[in-house]
N, C-alpha and C positions, 0 to 999 in steps of 0.2 A: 802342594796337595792337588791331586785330583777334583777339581769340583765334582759332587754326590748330582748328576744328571738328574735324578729321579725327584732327590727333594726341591730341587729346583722349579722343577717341568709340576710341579703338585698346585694346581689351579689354572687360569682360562687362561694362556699366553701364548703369540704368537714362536713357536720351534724353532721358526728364523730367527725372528728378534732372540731369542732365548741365547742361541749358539752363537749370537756375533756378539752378545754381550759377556757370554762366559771366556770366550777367547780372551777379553781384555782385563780379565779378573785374578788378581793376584795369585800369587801361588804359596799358600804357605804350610805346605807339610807333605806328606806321601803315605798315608794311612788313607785307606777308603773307610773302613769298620766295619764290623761284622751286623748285616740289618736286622739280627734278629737281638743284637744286645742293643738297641736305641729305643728307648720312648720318644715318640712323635706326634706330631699334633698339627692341624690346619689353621688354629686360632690361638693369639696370648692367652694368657693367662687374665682370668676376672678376679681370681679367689686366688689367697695364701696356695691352699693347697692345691692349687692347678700350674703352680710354678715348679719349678726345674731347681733344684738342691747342687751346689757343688760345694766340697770341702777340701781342706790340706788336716783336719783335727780340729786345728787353733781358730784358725776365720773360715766361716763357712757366708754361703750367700744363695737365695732364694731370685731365680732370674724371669722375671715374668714374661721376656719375650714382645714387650708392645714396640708398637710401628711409628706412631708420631710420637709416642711417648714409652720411653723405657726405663721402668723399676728395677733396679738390683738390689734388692732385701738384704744389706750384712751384722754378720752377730761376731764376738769376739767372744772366747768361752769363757775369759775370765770377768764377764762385765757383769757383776751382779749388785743386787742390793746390800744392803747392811755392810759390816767394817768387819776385823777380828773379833772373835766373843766366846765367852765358854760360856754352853750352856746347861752345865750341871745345876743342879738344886739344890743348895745349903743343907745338910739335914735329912735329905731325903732317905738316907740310909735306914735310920731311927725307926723308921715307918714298915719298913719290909716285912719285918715279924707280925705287926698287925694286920697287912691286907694279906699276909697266908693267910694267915686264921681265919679272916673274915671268908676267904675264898676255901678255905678247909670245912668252915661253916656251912657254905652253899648260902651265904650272903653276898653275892656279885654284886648288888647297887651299892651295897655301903664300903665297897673293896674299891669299886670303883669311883665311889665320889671322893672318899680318902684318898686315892691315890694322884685323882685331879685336882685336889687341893694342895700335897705335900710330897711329891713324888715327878713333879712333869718336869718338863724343861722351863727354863728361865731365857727369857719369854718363851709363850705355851709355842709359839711356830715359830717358825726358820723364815726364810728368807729368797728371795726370788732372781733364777735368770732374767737378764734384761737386754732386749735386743741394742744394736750399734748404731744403725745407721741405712739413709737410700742413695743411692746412687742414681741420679737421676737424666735422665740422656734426652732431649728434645731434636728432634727431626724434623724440621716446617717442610710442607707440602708432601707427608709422604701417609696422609691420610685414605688414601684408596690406592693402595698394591694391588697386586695379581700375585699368585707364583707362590703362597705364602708357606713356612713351611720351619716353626720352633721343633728339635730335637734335645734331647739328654742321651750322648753316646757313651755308655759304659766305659766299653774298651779304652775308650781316650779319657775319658772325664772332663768334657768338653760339652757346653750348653749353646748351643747355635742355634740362630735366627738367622732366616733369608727369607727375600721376597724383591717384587720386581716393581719398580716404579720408574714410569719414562722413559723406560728404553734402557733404562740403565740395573744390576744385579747389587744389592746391599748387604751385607752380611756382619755376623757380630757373632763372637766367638767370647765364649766366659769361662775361668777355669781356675781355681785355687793351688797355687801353685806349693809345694812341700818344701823341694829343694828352694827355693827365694824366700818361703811364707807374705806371699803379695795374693793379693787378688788381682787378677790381668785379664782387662778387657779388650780385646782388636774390634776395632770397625773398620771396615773395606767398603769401595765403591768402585765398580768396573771400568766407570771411566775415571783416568785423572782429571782431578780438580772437581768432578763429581763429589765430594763428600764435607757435607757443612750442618752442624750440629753444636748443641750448647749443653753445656754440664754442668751440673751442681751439687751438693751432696745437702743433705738436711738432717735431723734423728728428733726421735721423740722427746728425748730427754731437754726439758727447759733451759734456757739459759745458753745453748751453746750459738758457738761462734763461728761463723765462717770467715776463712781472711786469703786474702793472694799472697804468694808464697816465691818470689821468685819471676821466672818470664814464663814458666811453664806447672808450674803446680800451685796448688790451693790447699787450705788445714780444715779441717772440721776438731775443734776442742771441747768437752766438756766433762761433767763431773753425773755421777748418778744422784738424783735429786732424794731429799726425804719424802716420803709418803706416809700416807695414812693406810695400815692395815685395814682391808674391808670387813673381815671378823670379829677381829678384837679392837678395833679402832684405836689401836696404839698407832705410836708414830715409828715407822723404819727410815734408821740414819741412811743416808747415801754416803759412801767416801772413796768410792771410785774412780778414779779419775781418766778420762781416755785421750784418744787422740786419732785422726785418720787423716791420710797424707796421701794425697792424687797429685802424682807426676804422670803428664803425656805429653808422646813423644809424636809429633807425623813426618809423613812424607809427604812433604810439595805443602803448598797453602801456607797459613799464618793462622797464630792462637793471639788471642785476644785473652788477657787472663786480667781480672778485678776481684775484691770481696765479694763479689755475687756469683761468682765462678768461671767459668772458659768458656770462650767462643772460638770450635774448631771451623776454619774457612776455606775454603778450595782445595781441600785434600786430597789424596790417593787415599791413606789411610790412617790411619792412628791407633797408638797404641794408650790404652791407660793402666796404669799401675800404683794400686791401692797399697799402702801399709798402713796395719792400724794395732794399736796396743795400747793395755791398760795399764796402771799403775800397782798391777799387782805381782806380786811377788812371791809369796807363798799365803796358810791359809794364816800367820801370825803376823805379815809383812806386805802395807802396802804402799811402800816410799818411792818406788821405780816412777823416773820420768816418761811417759809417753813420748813425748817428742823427742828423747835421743834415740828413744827403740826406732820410733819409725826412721830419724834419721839414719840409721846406721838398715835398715832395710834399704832405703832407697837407695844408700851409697851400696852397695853390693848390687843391687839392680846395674848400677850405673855402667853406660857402654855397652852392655847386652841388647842382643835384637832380638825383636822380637820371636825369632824362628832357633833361638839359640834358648831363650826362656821355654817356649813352648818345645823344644824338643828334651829337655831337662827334666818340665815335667811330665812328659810320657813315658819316660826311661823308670822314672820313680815309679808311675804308679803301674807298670806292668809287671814290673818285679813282683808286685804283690796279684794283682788283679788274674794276671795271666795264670797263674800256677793251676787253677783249678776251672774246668770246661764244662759243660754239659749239651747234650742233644736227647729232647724226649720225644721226639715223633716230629706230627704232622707241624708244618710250620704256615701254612698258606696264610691264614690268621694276622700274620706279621706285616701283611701287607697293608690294612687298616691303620688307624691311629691306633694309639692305647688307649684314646676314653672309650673311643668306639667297640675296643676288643675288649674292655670292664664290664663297659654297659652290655652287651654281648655273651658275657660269658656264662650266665645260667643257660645259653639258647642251646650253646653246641661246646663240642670239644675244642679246646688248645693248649694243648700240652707248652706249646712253645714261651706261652704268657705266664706258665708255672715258671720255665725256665727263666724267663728274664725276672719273675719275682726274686726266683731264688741269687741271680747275678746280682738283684739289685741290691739286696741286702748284703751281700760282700760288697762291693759297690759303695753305702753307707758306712758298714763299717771304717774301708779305709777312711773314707771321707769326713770321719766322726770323730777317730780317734787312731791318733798318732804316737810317737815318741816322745813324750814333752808336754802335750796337749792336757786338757783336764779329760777325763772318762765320758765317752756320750751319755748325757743325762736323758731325759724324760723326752724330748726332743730333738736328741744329737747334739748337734750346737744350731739347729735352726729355730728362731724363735723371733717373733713382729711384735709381740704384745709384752707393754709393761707391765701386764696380770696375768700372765700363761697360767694354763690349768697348770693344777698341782704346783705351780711356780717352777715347773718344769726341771727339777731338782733331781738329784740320784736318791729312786724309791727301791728299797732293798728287800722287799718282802715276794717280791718277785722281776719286776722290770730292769734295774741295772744287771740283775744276775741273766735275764732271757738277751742283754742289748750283745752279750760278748757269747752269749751260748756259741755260735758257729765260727767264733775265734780258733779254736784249735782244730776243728773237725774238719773245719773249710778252708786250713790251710792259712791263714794271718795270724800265726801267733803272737808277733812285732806289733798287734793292734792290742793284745792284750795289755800290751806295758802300762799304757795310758792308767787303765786300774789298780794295778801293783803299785803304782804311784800314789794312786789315791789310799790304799790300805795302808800306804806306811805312814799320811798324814791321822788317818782314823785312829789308827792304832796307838799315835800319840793321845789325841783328844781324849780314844775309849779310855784308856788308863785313867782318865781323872771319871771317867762314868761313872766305870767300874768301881774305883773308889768311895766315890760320894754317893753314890744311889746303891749298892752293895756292899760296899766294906769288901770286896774282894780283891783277890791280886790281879792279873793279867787286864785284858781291855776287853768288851763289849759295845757293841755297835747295833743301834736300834732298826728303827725301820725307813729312815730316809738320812740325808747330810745335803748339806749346802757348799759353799763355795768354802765356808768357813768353819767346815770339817765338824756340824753339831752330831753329836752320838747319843743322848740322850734322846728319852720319851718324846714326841711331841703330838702336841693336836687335841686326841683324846684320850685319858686312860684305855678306853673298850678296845680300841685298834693299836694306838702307838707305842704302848710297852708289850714290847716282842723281841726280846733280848737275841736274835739268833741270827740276825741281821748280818756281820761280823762271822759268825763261822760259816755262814752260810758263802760269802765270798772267798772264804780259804780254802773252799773244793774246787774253785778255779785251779789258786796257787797248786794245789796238789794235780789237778788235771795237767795244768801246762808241764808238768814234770811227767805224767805218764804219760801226753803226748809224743814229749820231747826227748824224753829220758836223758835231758841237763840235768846232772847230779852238783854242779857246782849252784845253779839257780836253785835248786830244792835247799842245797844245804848253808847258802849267803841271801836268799831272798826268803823262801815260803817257807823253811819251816821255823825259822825264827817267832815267823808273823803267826804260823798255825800254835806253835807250843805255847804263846803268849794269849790265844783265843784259850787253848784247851784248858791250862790256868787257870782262867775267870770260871767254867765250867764245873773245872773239878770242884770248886768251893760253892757255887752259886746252888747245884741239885741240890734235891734235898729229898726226902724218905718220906713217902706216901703212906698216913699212917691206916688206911684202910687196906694197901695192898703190897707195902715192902719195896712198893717197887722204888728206883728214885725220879724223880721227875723235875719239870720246867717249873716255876713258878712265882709270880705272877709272869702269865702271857696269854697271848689269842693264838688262835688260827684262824692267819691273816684276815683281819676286815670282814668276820662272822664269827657269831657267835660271844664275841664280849670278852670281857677280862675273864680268864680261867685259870684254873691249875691243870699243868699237863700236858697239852696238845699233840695229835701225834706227831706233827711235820716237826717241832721243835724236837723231838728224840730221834726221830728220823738224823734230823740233821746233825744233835750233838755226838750221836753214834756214829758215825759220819766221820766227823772232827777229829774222835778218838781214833778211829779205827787208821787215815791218814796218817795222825802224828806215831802212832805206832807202828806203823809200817816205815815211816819216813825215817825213825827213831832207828830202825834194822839196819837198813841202806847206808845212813849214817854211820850207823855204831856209834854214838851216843845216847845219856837221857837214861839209861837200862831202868832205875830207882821211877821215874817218873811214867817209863814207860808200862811200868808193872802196873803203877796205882789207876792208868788207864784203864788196864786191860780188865781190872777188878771192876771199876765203876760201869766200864764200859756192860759187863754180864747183868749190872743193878737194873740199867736203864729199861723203863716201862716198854715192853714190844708191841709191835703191831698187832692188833685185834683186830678179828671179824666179827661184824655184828651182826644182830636179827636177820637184817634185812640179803643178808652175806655181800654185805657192801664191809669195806676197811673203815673201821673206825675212824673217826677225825679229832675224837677226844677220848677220856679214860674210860668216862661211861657210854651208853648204847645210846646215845641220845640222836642219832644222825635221823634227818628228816628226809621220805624219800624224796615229799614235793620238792624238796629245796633246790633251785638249781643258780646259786650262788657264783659267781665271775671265776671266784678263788678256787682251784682244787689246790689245797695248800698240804692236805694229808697224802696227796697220793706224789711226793715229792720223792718218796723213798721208789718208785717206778724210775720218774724221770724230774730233773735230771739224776737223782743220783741213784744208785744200783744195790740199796739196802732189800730191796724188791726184787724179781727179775723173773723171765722164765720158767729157766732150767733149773734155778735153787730155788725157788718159791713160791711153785705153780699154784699152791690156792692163796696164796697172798698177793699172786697175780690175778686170779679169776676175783677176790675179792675188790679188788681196784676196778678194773673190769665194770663189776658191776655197780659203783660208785661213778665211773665215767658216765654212765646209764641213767641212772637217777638224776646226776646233774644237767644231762643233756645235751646239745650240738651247738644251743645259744653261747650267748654272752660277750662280752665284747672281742677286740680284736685281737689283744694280746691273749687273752684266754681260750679262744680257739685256736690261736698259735701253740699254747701250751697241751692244747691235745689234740693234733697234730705229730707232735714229738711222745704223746702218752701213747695213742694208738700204733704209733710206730715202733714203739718198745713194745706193744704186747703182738706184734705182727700181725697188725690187722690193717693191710695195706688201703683198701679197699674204703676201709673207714676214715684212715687218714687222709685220704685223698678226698672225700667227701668232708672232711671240715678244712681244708685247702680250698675246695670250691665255693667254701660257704666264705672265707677269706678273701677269693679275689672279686666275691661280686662288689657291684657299686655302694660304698656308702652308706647307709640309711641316714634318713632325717631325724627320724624316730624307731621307738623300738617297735619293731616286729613281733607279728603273733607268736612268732615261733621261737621270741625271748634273743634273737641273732640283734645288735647293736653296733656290730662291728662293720669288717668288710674294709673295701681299698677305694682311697679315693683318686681322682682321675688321673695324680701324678704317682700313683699307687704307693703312697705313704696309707701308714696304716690308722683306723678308722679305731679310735678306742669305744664312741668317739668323746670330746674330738679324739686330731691328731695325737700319736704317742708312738713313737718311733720301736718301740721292744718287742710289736708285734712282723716289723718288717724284721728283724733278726730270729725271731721264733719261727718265723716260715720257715727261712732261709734252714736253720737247723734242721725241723722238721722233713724236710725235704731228703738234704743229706741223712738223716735218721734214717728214712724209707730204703735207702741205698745200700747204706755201710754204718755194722754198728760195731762196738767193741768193748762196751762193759761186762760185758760177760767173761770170766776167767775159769779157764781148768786149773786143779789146784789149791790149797791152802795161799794164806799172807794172800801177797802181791798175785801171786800166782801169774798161769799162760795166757797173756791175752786172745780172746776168742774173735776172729774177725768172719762177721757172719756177712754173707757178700748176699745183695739183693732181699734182707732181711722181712719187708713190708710193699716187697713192690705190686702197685696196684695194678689192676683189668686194664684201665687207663692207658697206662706205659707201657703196653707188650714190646715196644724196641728204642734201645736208647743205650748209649753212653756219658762216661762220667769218668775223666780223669781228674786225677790232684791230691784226691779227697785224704785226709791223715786219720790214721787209727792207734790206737793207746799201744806202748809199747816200741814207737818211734818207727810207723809204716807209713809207706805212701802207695794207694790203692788206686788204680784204673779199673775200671768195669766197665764191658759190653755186653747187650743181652737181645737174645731176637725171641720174640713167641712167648715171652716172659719167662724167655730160659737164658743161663747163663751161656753166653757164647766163649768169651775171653777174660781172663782178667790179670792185672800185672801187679804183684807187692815188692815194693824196694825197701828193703833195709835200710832204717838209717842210721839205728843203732846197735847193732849184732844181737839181737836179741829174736828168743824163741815164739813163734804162734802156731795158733791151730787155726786150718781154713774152714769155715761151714758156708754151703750152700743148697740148697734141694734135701737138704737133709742128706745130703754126703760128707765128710771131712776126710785135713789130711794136714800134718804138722811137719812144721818149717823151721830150719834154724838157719837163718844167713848171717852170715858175716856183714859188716857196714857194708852200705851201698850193692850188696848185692840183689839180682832180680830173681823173679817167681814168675813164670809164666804159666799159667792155670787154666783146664778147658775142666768139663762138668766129669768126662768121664774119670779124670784122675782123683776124684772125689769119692769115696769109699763109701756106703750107706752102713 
């Protein structure tokens, strides 16, 4: 590889000395990278979130970047607390009939305290991600560098540190490898025999062991310890058992390897190579050895060089990474650090810092969730604390479902698998929910799950029975089929899982005796407002469900008997209202407050994500949302101005989107602001909930793409034409810019160019011979290609 001159030459050092040192400095790769996909920085990392994130899915690692001393933060996804466990409630069925009534009543307290007494989950909370392990790397005498210069390169997915000490260039390259599943560290030093450092690995969890392993590797072993819940001061069992396994390899010099860990001596370089795994298995099964896994990682490492690993994993991640580009304007910006361009970014424009937001979040995605991996939770898989907020778990009432939003539109649909995975364990669990807490058939899935697949209520009545959890992720399932138009994956994967949601549905409504309609009940909308009867988002979404399995039901040709009693129930379910205020309702009655400007817009889900709302069929149940976005405001934390972000961009109001973009990439807050904003990007532009919560870095990402290319709009009855409206919400901001990669429903892949804020070019390829309509400027014009056929499209062939 090229040594990056510039990052180099980044502080007070002689140019001479600079160039006779880089001459003698290894070579390990032939990628320069593109400098506007790199986050960069002058100084380590102090704080969690000033670190540098890489992942393969399964191990991810937090790389802080220090000079005499270097932290590598690693999590393994399946490291959590507690064992296998159902956490249904005996009983709890029995009770349903009474908290309707009580909530038919307009008795909410006594709905709700019956319901926390005989209705919740057994135990009332789940259970917590737990971080792995440090990696720890000690450098004597290298406590005053020159030259200093940590990046995170997109394009590579490669975390490097360099700086200059003595005459001599040092460098450390981090990167979680897919194809190998290792985490692999290089350190380089310019001069041979230049390079002497000591290593050791430690982890929170008590108890564990460090031991030498051979002439060249060392084990870190333990078990996840029991705890005391800080709530309920119950005890959670640990019985996880892990393992991590450091082989290094150099060139030149000699290792020193004991139970206290390795001493690298007079090196060129060295290579380290992390395997680490848990003892789990699935969410009923956790007998798996640690130590054979990692054996059987390191023997498959074995004999590879290091330029032969790393060039394996850039082949990997650009298959995915690459497919999808962007360019939004001025880049000058790029030339600063990134805290510098955060801190910064209320002053002036940079379009180009939007762009790398948006890279970054495809970027995490891969890095979060892979093939095989668990689904990125509340965190991704990054996580330092044995007590993460929320215990950093898959929260379903809005964050797992915002973490994969830009899976199919950005083009990584292979990232969605990770959750399909997880819905076919749910789906087992829901069945005993659904069961025991409804007497119904099919499954239901509440508002969060653990590692150990809970689907039952937790926490509190008021918030945590919200039965919609569960269909609410089966509009993925059906998305990845209208992105992809796989009718084999619709008809062996998603609609299995969908028709066994809609099941628990058909049985579970039930008939509004004030107004006929049928409705949710007991549930909230989400985390306000309390236990209710009703809510719109809940009808929103079981409308939703039907309206899918009935479509899917066509496609198939199966289901016809079942598919009918849908389409019946489906006309019952309570519809959107507008209220007083000509805002959309958020429950049956008018009761919406206009002060209120609440984190959740959980009503206005039928906008976005899904397209029970829209435009062109719904324009005052669009203006009524509208005005509901208004009322709530521009605050709230980071994932929530993510989410509208992607709301303003559904109602094409680019201008406004881009202004709670801006309000997203400023710095952090300590505290909340007068103006109710909590959110925003902190300095390694992970999103600021706060804290940290990874769903708002995927909700930009979306929202972004939103602004672009949208496509839930259909001409047509059923499934209908999909509509691909090109430049939908493009804002003042971006008068020039492109955007290739992007996928739109119906199985397109979309290039767009635009200068003046007009469309210059844009390119649609077929990938599954299917029919669209173009819209842009308020022109259209309809296409049928054959697979893989192209579409070259200028403005005027667009028809008003």
């Amino acid at each position: 590889m090229k040594l990056n001159r510039r990052s180099v030459l980044a502080g007070t050092v002689s140019s001479c000395g600079i160039a006779a040192a880089m001459n003698r400095l290894p070579i390990i790769g032939n990628e320069s990278g593109d400098p506007l996909l790199k986050l960069w920085y002058r100084q380590p990392a102090q704080k969690w979130t000033e670190a540098l994130p890489v992942g393969n899915g399964r191990l991810g690692a937090m790389v802080f970047g220090g000079i005499a001393e270097e932290r590598i933060q690693f999590n393994e996804d399946t490291i959590w607390k507690g064992e296998p466990h159902d956490y249904s409630h005996p009983g709890a069925a029995a009770q349903l009939p009474v908290i309707r009534k009580l909530l038919a009543e307009g008795k909410q307290k006594e709905a709700e305290k019956l319901a926390m007494d005989t209705f919740m989950s057994v135990p009332l909370r789940q259970v917590a991600y737990q971080p792995f392990g440090d990696l720890l790397l000690t450098f004597s005498g290298h406590e005053n560098p020159v030259g200093y210069r940590r990046e995170l390169n997109l394009d590579t997915a490669i975390a490097t540190t360099e700086y200059h000490v003595g005459g001599d260039i040092y460098r450390r390259e981090v990167f979680s490898s897919f194809p190998d599943q290792a985490l692999v560290t290089r350190v380089e030093c310019s001069r041979p025999g230049g390079l002497t450092f000591s290593i050791k690995m430690t982890s929170p969890h008590e108890g564990c062991a460090l031991k030498k392993l051979g002439t060249n590797s060392i084990a870190l072993s333990g078990q996840v310890c029991d705890s005391i819940d800080e709530k309920t001061k119950q005890t959670v069992s640990g019985r996880v058992r892990f393992e991590a396994r450091l082989n290094v390899e150099t060139e030149g010099g000699e290792l020193v390897v004991s139970d206290g860990g390795i001493e690298v001596r007079g090196a060129k370089a060295a290579t380290l190579s992390l395997a680490g795994h848990s003892s789990h298995v699935n969410f009923r099964d956790i007998s798996a050895e640690p130590p054979a896994r990692c054996d059987a990682t390191l023997a498959r490492l074995s004999g590879k060089s290091y330029g032969k690993i790393r060039s394996a994993h850039l082949s990997d991640h650009w298959k995915l990474f690459r497919r999808v580009k962007l360019k939004l304007g001025r880049t000058e910006a790029a030339q600063e650090p990134t805290d510098v361009r955060i801190a910064r970014s209320a002053e002036r424009p940079d379009p180009a810092l939007a762009m790398l937001l948006f890279q970054y979040g495809r970027y995490l995605l891969i890095a979060s969730s892979r093939s095989g991996s668990q689904p990125a939770n509340l965190q991704g898989i990054w996580n330092e604390s044995l007590n993460p907020p929320w215990d950093s778990k898959w929260t379903t009432n809005i964050n797992l479902e915002m973490n994969y939003w830009p899976a199919e539109l950005c083009n990584l649909s292979e990232c969605h698998e990770a959750m399909f995975d997880m819905l076919d364990e749910v789906a087992e669990s829901g069945r005993q929910t659904a069961k025991v807490h409804y007497d119904c058939p099919g499954w239901v899935f509440h508002h969060n799950a653990d590692l150990w697949r809970g689907t039952a209520p937790i926490n509190k009545s008021n918030h945590g029975i919200w039965p919609t959890g569960g269909a609410w992720l089966c509009d993925h399932l059906w998305e990845r089929y209208l992105f992809t138009q796989d009718a084999t994956f619709l008809k062996e994967r998603a609609y299995p899982l969908m028709k066994g949601s809609a099941e628990f549905f058909a049985e579970f409504l039930v008939e509004d005796p004030k107004t006929g309609w049928l409705i949710s009940t007991p549930s909230n909308s989400p985390e306000n407002g309390g236990l209710v009867a009703g809510p719109t988002m809940d009808h929103q979404i079981i409308r939703s469900l039907f309206a899918s399995c009935i479509a899917a039901s066509r496609i198939l040709d199966v289901d016809e008997e079942f598919r009918g009693k849908l389409t019946k129930l489906s006309a019952r379910i309570a519809p959107n209202q507008i209220g007083k205020y000509g805002q959309l309702q958020e429950w049956l009655e008018d009761v919406d407050d206009p002060k209120n400007q609440h984190r959740h817009v959980s009503h206005l889900w039928g906008l976005h994500p899904g397209d029970d709302i829209t435009m062109m069929k719904t324009p005052e149940l669009a203006q009524a949302v509208k005005q509901s976005l208004v009322m709530r405001g521009d605050g709230g934390t980071g994932w929530s101005m993510c989410w509208k972000i992607n709301l303003w961009a559904r109602l094409l109001d680019g201008n406004h989107a881009h202004t709670m973009l801006k309000n997203q990439l400023l710095s952090a807050p300590v505290k909340r602001r007068s103006d109710g904003r909590r959110g925003g990007s902190y300095p390694n532009l992970f999103d600021c909930c706060p804290p940290f919560q990874i769903d708002g870095n995927f909700g930009a990402t979306a929202g972004i793409a939103e602004m672009l290319l949208q496509s839930h709009e259909t001409a047509g009855e059923e499934i209908g034409t999909p509509i691909l409206h090109l430049l939908p919400a493009l804002p003042d901001a971006w008068p020039a810019g492109q955007v290739t990669g992007l996928r739109a429903r119906g199985g397109f892949e979309v290039d767009i160019e635009w200068h003046e804020g007009k469309l210059v070019e844009a390119k649609i390829r077929s990938r599954a011979g299917r029919s669209c309509r173009i819209l842009c400027g308020g022109g259209t014009m309809d296409w049928h290609g054959d697979a893989d056929d192209e579409l070259v499209v200028h403005l005027p062939m667009l028809k008003v």
